[in-house]
C-alpha positions in Angstrom: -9.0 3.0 15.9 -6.2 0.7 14.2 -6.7 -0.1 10.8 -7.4 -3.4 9.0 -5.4 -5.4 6.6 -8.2 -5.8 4.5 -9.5 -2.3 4.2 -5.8 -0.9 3.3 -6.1 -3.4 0.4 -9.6 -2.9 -1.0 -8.8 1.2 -0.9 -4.8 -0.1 -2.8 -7.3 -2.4 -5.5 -9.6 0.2 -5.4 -6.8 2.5 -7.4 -4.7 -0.2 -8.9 -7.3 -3.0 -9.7 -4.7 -5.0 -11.4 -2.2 -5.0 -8.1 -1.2 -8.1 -6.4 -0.9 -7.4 -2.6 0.7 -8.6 0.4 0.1 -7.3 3.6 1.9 -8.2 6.8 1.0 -6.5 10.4 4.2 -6.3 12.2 3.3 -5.6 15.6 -0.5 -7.2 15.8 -1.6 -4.2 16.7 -3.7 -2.8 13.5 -1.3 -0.1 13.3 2.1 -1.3 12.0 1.9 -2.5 8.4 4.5 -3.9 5.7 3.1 -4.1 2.1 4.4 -5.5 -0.9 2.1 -3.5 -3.8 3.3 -4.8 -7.9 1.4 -3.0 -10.4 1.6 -2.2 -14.4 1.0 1.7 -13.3 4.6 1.8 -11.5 6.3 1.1 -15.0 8.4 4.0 -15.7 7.8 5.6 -12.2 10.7 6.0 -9.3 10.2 4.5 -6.1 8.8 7.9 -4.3 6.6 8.4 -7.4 5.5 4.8 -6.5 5.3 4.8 -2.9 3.5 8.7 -3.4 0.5 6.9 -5.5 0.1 4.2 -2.6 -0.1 7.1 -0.3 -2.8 8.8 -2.5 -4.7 5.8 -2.7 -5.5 5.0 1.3 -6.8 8.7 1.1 -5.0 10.6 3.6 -5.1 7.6 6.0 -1.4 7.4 6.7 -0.4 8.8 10.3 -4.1 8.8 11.2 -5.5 5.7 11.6 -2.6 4.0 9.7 -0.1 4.9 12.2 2.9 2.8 9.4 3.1 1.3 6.6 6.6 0.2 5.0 6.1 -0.4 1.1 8.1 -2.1 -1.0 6.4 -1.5 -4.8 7.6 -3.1 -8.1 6.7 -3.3 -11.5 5.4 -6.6 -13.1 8.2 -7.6 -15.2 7.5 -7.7 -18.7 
């Protein structure tokens, strides 16, 4: 069962409640997800630390029913 736009970012808000989210699906098929996560939690962090915490967030979801999810993740700029 593909995954909704809208549940990847209520579990992402859930976590970071002060990120600002965009969510494309690339394929229409529920499965095939770019997201653009910025957040004052990835200050000081490297991209993998970054792109680890998303991960973290949806729970265990990626390469089950989130089949891929390209993230680009930046800190607000101060």
């Amino acid at each position: 069962m593909p995954m909704d736009s809208t549940e990847i970012e209520r579990l992402i808000k859930a976590q970071f409640p002060d990120a600002k989210i965009e969510i494309k699906d690339l394929a229409g098929d529920g499965d095939h997800y770019a997201a653009r996560v910025e957040s004052q939690a990835f200050k000081g962090k490297s991209r993998v630390q970054q792109h680890k915490m998303i991960y973290d967030a949806l729970g265990g979801r990626m390469g089950d029913v989130l089949h891929a999810l390209a993230l680009t993740t930046v800190a607000p700029p101060d």
